[in-house]
LONU-412692 format. One record per residue (C-alpha): x, y, z; residue number from 1; residue in one letter. Coordinates in steps of 0.05 Angstrom, whole numbers, always signed. Layout:
N
> u,v,w,resi,resn
> X,Y,Z,NUM,a .
...
END
This chain:
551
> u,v,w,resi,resn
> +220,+363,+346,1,x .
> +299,+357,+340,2,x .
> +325,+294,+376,3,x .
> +404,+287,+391,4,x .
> +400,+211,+380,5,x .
> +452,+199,+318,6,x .
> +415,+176,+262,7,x .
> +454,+122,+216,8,x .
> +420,+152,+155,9,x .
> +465,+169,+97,10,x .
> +438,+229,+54,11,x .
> +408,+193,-15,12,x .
> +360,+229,-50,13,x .
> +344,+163,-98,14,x .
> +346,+117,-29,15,x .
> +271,+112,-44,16,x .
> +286,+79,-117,17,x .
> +287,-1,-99,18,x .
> +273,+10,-30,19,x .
> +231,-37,+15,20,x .
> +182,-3,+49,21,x .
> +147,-40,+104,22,x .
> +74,-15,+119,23,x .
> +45,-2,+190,24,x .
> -22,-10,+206,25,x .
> -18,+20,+274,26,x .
> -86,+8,+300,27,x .
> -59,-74,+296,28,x .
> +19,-70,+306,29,x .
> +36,-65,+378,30,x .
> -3,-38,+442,31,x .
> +36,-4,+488,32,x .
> -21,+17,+534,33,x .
> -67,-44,+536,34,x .
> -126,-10,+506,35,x .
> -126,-71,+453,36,x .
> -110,-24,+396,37,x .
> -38,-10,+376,38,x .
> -4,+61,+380,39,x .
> +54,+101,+366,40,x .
> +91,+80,+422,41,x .
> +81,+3,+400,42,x .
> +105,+17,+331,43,x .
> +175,+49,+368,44,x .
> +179,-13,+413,45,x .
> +182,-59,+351,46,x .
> +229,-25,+303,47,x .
> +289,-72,+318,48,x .
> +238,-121,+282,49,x .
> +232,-80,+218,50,x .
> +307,-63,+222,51,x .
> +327,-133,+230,52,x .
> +286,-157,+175,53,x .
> +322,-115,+126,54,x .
> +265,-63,+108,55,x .
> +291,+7,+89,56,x .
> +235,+53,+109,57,x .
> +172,+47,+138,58,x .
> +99,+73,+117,59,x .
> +46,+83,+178,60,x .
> -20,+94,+157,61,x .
> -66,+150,+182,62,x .
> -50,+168,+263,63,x .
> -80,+234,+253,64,x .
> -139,+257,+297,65,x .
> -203,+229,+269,66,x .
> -278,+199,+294,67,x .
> -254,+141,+263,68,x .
> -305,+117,+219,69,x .
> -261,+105,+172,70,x .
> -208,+78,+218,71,x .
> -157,+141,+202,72,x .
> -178,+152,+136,73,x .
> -225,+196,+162,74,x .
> -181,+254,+184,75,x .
> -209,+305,+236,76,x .
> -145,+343,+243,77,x .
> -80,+343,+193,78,x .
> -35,+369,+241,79,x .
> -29,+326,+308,80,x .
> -33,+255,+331,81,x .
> -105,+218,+353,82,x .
> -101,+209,+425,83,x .
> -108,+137,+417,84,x .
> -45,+122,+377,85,x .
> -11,+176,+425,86,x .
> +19,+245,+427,87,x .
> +56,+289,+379,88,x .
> +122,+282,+426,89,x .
> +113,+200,+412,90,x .
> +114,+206,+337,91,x .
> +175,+248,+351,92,x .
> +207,+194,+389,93,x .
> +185,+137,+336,94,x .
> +221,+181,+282,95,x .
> +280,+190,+327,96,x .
> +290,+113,+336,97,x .
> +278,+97,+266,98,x .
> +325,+133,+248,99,x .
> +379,+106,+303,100,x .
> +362,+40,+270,101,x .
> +382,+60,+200,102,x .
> +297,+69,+179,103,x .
> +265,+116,+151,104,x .
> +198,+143,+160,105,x .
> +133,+152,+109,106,x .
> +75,+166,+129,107,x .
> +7,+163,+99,108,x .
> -34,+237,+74,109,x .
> -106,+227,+55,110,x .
> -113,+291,+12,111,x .
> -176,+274,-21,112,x .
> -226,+282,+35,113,x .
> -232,+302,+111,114,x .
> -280,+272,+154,115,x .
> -342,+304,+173,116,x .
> -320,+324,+237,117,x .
> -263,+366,+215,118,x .
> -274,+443,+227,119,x .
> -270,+458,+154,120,x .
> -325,+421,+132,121,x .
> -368,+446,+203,122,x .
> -362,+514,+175,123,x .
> -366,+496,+98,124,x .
> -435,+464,+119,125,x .
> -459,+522,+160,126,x .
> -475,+565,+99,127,x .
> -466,+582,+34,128,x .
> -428,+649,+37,129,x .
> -374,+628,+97,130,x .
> -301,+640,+78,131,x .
> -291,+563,+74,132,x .
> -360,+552,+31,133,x .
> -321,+530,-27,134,x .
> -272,+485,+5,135,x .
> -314,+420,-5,136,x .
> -347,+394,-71,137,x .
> -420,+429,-60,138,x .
> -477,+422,-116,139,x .
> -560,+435,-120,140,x .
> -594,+374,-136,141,x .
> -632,+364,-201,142,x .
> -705,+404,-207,143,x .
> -735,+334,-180,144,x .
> -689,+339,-110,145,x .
> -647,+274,-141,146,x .
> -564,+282,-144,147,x .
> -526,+321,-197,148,x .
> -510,+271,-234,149,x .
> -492,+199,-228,150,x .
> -426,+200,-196,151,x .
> -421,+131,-144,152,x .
> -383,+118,-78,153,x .
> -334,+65,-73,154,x .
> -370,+40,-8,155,x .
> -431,+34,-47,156,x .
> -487,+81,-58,157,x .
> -491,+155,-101,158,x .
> -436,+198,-90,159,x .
> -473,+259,-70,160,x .
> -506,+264,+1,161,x .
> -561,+317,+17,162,x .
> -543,+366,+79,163,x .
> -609,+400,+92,164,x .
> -568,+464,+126,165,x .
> -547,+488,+60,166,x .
> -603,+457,+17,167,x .
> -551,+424,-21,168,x .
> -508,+360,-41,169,x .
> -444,+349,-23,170,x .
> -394,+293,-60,171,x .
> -370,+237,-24,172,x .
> -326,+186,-56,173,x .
> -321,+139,+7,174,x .
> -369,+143,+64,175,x .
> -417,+197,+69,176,x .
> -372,+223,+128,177,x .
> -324,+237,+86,178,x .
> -333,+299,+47,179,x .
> -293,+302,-17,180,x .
> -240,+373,-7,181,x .
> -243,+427,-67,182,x .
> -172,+425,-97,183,x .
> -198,+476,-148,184,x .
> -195,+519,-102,185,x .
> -126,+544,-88,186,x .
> -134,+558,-11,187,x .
> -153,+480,+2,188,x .
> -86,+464,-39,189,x .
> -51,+510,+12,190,x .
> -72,+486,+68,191,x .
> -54,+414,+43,192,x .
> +10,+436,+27,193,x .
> +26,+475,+91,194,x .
> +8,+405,+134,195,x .
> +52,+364,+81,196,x .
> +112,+423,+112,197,x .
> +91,+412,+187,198,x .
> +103,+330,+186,199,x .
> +169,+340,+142,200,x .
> +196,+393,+196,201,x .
> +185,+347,+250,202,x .
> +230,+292,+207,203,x .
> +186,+251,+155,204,x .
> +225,+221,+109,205,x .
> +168,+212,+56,206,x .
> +96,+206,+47,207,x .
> +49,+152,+12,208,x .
> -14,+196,-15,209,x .
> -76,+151,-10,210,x .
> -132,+154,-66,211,x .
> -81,+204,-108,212,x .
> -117,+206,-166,213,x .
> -175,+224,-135,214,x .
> -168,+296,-119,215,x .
> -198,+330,-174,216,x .
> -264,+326,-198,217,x .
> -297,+349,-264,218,x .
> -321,+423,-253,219,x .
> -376,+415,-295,220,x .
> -400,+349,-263,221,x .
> -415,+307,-334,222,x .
> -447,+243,-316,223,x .
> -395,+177,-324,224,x .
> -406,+130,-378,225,x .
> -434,+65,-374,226,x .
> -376,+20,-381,227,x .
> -377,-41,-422,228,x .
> -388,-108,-386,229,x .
> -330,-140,-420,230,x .
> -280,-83,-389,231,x .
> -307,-98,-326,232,x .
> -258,-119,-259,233,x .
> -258,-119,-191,234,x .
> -187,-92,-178,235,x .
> -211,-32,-145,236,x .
> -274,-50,-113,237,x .
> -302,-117,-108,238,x .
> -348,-145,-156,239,x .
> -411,-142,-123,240,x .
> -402,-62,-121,241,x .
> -436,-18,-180,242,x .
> -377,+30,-169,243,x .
> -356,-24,-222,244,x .
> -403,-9,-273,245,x .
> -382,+64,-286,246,x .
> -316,+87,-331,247,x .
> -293,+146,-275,248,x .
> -281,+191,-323,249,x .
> -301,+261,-289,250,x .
> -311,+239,-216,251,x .
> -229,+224,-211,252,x .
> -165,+223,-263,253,x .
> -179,+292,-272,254,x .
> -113,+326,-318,255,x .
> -115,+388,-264,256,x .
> -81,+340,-216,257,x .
> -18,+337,-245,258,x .
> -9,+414,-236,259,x .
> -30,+406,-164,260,x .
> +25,+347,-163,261,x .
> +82,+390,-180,262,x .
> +68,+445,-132,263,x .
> +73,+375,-77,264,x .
> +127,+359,-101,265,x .
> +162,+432,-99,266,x .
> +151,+422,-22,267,x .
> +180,+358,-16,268,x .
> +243,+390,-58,269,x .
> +253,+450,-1,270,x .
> +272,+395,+43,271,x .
> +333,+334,+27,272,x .
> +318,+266,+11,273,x .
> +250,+270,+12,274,x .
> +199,+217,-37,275,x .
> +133,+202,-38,276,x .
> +86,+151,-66,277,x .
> +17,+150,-93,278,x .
> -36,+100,-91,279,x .
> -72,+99,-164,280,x .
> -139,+68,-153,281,x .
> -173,+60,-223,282,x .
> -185,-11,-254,283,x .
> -181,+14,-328,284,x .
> -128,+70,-338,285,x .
> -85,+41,-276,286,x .
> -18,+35,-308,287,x .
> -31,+95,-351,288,x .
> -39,+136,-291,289,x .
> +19,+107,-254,290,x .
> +60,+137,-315,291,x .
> +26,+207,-316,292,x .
> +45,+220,-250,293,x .
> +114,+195,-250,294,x .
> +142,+221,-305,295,x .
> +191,+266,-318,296,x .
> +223,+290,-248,297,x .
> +176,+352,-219,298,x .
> +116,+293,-196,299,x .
> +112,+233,-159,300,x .
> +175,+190,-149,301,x .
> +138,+131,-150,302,x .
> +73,+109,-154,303,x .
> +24,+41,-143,304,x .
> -30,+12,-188,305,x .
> -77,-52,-166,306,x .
> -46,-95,-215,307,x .
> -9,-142,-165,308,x .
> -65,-121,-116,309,x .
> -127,-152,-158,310,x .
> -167,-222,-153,311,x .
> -135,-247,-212,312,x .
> -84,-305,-208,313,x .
> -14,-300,-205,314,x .
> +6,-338,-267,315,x .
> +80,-329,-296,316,x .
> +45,-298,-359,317,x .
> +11,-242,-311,318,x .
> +83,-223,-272,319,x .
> +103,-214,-343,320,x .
> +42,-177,-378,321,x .
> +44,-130,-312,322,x .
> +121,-109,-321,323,x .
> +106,-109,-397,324,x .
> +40,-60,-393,325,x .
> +82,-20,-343,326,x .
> +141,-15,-390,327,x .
> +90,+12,-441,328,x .
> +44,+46,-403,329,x .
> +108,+88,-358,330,x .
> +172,+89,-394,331,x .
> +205,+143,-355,332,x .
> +167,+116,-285,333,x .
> +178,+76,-222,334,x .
> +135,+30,-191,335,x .
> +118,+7,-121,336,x .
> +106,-64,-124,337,x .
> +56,-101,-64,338,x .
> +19,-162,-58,339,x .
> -12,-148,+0,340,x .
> -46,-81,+37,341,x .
> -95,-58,+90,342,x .
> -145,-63,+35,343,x .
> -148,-124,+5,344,x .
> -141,-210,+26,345,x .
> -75,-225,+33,346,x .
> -39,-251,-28,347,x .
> -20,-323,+11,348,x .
> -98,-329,+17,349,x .
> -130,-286,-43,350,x .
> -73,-333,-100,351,x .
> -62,-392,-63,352,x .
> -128,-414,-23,353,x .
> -123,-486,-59,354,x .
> -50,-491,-42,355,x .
> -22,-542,+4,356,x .
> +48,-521,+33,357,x .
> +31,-448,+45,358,x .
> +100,-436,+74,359,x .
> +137,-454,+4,360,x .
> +82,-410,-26,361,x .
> +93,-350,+14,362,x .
> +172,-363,+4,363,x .
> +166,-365,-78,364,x .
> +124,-299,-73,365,x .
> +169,-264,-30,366,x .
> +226,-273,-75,367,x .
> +189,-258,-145,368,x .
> +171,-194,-101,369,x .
> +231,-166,-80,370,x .
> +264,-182,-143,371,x .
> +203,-143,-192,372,x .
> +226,-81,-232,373,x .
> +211,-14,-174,374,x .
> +209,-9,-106,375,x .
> +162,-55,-63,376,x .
> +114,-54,-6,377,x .
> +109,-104,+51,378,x .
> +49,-117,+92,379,x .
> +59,-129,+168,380,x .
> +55,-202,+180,381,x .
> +72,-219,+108,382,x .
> +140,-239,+132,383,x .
> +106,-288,+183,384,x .
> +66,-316,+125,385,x .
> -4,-297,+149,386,x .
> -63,-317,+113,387,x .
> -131,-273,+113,388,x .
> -166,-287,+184,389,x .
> -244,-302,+183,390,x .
> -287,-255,+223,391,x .
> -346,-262,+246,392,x .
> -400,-213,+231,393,x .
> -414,-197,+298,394,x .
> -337,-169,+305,395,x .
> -338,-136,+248,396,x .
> -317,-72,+246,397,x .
> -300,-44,+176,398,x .
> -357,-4,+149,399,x .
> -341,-29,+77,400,x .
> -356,-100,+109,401,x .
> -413,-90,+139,402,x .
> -443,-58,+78,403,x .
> -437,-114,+31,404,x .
> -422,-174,+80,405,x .
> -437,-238,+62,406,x .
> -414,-232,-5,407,x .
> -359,-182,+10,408,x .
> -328,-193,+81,409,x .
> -290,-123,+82,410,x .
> -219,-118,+103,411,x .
> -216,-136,+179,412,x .
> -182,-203,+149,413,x .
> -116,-164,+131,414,x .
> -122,-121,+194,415,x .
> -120,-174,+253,416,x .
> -58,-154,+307,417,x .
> +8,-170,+285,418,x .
> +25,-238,+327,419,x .
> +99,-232,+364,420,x .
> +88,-280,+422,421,x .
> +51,-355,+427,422,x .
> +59,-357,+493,423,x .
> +18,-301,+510,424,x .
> -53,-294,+509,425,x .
> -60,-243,+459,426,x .
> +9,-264,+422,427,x .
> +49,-208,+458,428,x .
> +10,-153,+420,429,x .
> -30,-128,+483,430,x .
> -44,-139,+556,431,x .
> -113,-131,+542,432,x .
> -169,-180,+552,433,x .
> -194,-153,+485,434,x .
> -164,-122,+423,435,x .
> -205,-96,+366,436,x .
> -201,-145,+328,437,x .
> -193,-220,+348,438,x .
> -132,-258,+341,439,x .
> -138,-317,+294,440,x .
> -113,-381,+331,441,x .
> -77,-402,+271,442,x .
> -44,-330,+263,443,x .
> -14,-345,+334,444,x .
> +19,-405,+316,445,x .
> +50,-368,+271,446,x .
> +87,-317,+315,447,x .
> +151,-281,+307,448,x .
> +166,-323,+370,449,x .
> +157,-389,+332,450,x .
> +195,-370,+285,451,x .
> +258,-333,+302,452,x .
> +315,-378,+292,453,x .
> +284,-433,+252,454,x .
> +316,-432,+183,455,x .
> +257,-455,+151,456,x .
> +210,-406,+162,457,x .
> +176,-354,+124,458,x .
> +203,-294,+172,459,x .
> +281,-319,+168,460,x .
> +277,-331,+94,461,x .
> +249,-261,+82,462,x .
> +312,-238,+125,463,x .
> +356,-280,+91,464,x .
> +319,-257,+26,465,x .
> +328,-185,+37,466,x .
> +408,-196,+58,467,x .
> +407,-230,-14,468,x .
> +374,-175,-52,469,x .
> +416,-118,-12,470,x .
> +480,-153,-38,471,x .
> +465,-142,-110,472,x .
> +445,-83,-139,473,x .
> +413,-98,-199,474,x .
> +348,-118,-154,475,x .
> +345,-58,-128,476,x .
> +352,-14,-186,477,x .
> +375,-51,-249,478,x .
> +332,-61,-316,479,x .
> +294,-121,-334,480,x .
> +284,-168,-391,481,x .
> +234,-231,-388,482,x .
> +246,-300,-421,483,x .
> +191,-341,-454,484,x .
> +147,-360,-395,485,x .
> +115,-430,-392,486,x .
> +46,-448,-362,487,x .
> +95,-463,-285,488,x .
> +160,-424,-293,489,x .
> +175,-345,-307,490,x .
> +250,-327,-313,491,x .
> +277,-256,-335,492,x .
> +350,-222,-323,493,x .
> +352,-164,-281,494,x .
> +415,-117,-297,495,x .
> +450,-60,-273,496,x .
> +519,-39,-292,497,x .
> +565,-101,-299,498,x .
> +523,-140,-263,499,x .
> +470,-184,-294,500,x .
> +424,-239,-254,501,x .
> +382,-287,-282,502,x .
> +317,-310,-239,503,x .
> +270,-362,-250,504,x .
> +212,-378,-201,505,x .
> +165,-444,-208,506,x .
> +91,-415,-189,507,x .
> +73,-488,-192,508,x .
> +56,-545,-137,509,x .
> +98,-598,-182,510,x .
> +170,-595,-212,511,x .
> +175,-553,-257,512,x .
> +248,-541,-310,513,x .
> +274,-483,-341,514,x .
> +332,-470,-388,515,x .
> +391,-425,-376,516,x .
> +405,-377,-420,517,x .
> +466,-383,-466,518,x .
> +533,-355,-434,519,x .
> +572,-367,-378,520,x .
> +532,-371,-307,521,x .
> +548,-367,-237,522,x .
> +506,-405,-199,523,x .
> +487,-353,-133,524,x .
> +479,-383,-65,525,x .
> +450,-356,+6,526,x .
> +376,-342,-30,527,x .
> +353,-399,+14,528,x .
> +322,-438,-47,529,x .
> +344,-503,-71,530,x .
> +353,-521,-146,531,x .
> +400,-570,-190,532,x .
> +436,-545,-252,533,x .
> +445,-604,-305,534,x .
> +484,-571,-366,535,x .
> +439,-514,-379,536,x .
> +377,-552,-356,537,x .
> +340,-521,-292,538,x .
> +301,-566,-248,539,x .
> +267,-528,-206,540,x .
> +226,-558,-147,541,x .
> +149,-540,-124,542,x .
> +149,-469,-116,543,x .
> +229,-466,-119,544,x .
> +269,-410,-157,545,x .
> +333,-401,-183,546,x .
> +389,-349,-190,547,x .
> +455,-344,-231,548,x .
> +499,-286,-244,549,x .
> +534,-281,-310,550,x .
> +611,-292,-297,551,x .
END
C-alpha cells in the first residue's frame, strides 16, 4: 500500500475548501483492457488530463465489488476492488500517480445500503435470530400482508419488499436489491467506519458519501405526509415519480444522523488532510440540510444540495436566490457547487436545449461555476462541452430508465465514454468493438483530440479558466456579495483579504450591459472572455462575462 513515488502534495488540511474536484465515472473514462467498460487502470492512464486541466482532486464513483445492478451503487463488498475495474494493487497505483501529479484522491462510500448480494444481508435474511438479524431495516407487514407503512422508493414503487424466508419486509430506498443498512444499530456503524479506515490507510485523500442523508430512518416507521402540490419539484427525482408526492419526513433526514456524522468524521481526523463531502438528496429541506451537516467543525466539510442540479432554468435571479438561500439556510457551511453528475442531463443540454452556440454556452457556465461561493464539482466531459447523448431503448441499461422510459430516459445520457480520440473508432476510449454504452457521433467530434490546442474551445478555455481562478484567491475561498441582477446579466464581488473581484456573466443569447460599481477598477485579462469598458458602462457580448479587480 506505500508507494516510493514522491508525491507533490503539500500538507493542507482546508485544500478541500475551493477545491475543484473532477468526478470519475469509471465504468465510461478509459478502458485499459478492451472489455468496453473503463477501469482503474484507464483512470491512471489519463491523469495527466485531469492534472493538466487544473483540477485539484479527483472523486471516482463506486469500484467496489458489486452484481452491479446498480452500476456500483450496489456494493457487494466495502473492502476490495470489482474485478472489472481491476485489482486492489491498481487502485494503489492510481493513488500513487495522482499523487506524483499534484492530485488528490476521493472516492465515493455508499453507506446507506448494500446490495443484496453482500454477505451481510445473506445472513440478515436467513433468519430472524442470526447475529447480523438487525443489521438491515426489517418490519412485519400490516394484519392484511400490505407494507408497514407508506414509505416509497426513489426508483419507483413502495419502499418495503417482502422476503418470504423471514416472513417479513425489508426497506429499500432504491432498487429492491438494495437493502437499506440499520445505522441504529451500533455494530453496522462500526463496520462502516472500519471500511472508511481501510481506503484512508491505503492513501484516500477524501470521500464523497452518496445519499448522506439517507442513513437513518424513523424507528417507529410513522407514515410520510402527503405533500402539498404547490411544494412539489422534481430536483430529486423526476416528475413523473410519486417519490414526489411524499414530504420524507421519517424515511430519511432523520436528527440521529448527525451523531453518526461526528463519529465519521473522528475517523477522518486520526488521519491528516483528510475531507469529505455529502450528497443531500431532498427537494424541500435541501439547503437546510446542507447547513446541519456542515456546521460547526466535528461534521461534514462540505456538502451538495440539487439546487444547481434541478430542471429549473439558470436565470441570473436563480444563481443569486441559490447563494442567497444558502447564505441563510448554512451560515457557518461550505458548499460543493455542480452542474452536472452521473445522475442527471447535462447542464449544456438540461439549460440550454434551445440555445444556438453551445460552445459560448458551455464557456459562460464554466466561469459562473468556478467562480460560485464553495468548492465545485466537474463532470467528465464537461470540459469538452458534451451535451446529454440519446439512447435508444434497446441499449439501455440504467434500471431507473428502463422503469419509467419514455417519459423519463434514465441517466445513460450523462454516462456515455469519455471521447479522447476522433480518429479512432471508439474515440480512443477502448479497443473494443463494443463498449457499454454507445458513443454518440456528435460526442466524437468533440474529442480531447479536436480540441487540444485550439484556443477556442470549451476544453482550453476551462484550462485557461482554471489558471485564472488559481491566480486569485478570492475564487477559491473569498466571500461574496451580489449586485442587482437584470432579466440577462448577474454580477457580484467575490473578496478575500485585500483582494476584491467583481464578475458579471450575460446568461443571454443577445448583448447584454452592466454597470461597474463605483471605485477604482482594474480591468483583469487571461479569463479568455471578451468585453469593452466605456466609463463605467459594461457591454457585455452573448454569453460573455467580465472581471475587474479593485486597484
Amino acid at each position: 500500500m506505500t508507494s516510493s513515488v514522491t508525491s507533490a502534495l503539500k500538507s493542507d488540511k482546508d485544500w478541500w475548501r475551493g477545491a475543484v474536484i473532477y468526478q470519475i465515472y469509471p465504468r465510461s473514462f478509459q478502458d485499459s483492457n478492451g472489455d468496453g467498460i473503463g477501469d482503474l487502470k484507464g483512470i491512471t492512464d489519463r491523469l495527466e488530463h485531469i492534472a493538466r486541466l487544473g483540477a485539484d482532486a479527483i472523486w471516482i464513483s463506486p469500484f467496489f465489488t458489486s452484481p452491479m445492478k446498480d452500476f456500483g451503487y450496489d456494493v457487494s463488498n466495502y473492502v476490495d476492488v470489482d474485478p472489472m475495474f481491476g485489482t486492489l494493487a491498481d487502485f494503489d497505483g492510481l493513488i500513487a500517480e495522482a499523487h506524483r501529479l499534484g492530485v488528490r484522491v476521493m472516492i465515493d462510500l455508499v453507506m446507506s445500503h448494500t446490495s443484496d448480494q453482500h454477505p451481510w444481508f445473506v445472513e440478515s435474511r436467513s433468519s430472524r435470530d442470526n447475529p447480523k438479524a438487525d443489521w438491515y431495516v426489517w418490519s412485519d407487514g400490516k394484519p392484511d400482508g400490505t407494507p408497514p407503512n407508506n414509505w416509497l422508493s426513489i426508483f419507483g414503487g413502495p419502499g418495503w419488499q417482502w422476503d418470504p424466508t423471514r416472513m417479513q419486509y425489508y426497506m429499500h430506498n432504491f432498487l429492491t436489491s438494495q437493502p437499506d443498512l440499520n445505522l441504529h444499530n451500533p455494530q453496522v456503524q462500526d463496520e462502516l467506519l472500519n471500511a472508511t479506515r481501510f481506503w484512508l490507510k491505503r492513501g484516500v485523500d477524501g470521500f464523497r458519501l452518496d445519499t448522506i442523508n439517507f442513513y437513518f430512518h424513523d424507528l417507529e416507521l410513522r407514515d410520510n405526509p402527503a405533500l402539498a402540490l404547490e411544494r412539489r419539484n422534481a430536483s430529486t427525482a423526476p416528475a413523473v415519480n410519486p417519490y414526489n408526492f411524499q414530504e420524507h419526513l421519517y424515511d430519511k433526514n432523520r436528527p440521529e444522523n448527525l451523531e453518526f456524522l461526528k463519529r465519521f468524521r473522528a475517523v477522518l481526523d486520526e488521519f491528516p488532510d483528510i475531507a469529505a463531502v455529502g450528497e443531500v438528496g431532498d427537494s424541500q429541506r435541501g439547503l437546510e440540510i446542507v447547513g446541519e451537516y456542515t456546521s460547526g467543525d466535528d461534521k461534514m466539510q462540505m456538502c451538495y444540495a440539487f439546487e444547481f442540479l434541478a430542471p429549473d432554468a439558470l436565470t441570473p435571479q436563480r444563481v443569486a436566490d441559490v447563494q442567497a438561500a444558502f447564505a441563510t439556510a448554512a451560515p457557518e457551511g461550505w458548499a460543493c457547487w455542480a452542474f452536472s453528475n452521473h445522475d442527471v442531463v447535462r447542464h449544456v443540454s438540461r439549460w440550454g436545449a434551445d440555445v444556438a452556440d453551445k460552445d459560448a454556452y458551455a464557456k459562460v457556465l464554466s466561469a459562473l461555476l468556478l467562480t460560485q461561493r464553495g468548492s465545485v464539482c466537474i463532470y467528465e466531459g464537461e470540459e469538452l462541452g458534451l451535451t446529454e447523448a440519446d439512447i435508444a431503448f434497446e441499449d439501455l441499461q440504467d434500471p431507473y430508465g428502463i422503469q419509467f422510459w419514455p417519459e423519463f430516459k434514465g441517466r445513460d445520457g450523462c454516462r456515455t465514454p469519455m471521447v479522447w480520440d476522433a480518429g479512432h473508432a471508439q474515440a480512443g476510449f477502448s479497443t473494443s468493438d463494443k463498449t457499454w454504452l454507445p458513443i454518440p457521433a456528435e460526442h466524437k467530434a468533440r474529442a480531447v483530440s479536436t480540441q487540444v490546442g485550439n484556443d477556442a474551445s470549451v476544453l482550453e478555455h476551462y484550462r485557461r479558466f482554471l489558471s485564472f481562478r488559481k491566480q486569485h484567491p478570492s475564487f477559491a475561498k473569498g466571500g461574496i456579495e451580489f449586485l442587482p441582477v437584470s432579466d440577462s446579466v448577474v454580477g457580484y464581488t467575490r473578496s478575500k483579504g485585500n483582494e476584491t473581484i467583481v464578475c458579471f456573466f450575460n446568461l443571454s443569447p443577445a448583448a447584454a450591459t452592466a454597470a461597474l460599481p463605483d471605485g477604482n477598477w482594474e480591468v483583469l485579462e487571461g479569463h479568455g472572455f471578451e468585453s469593452s469598458l466605456n466609463g463605467r458602462n459594461i457591454e457585455l457580448p452573448a454569453w460573455g462575462a467580465f472581471f475587474a479587480r479593485y486597484a
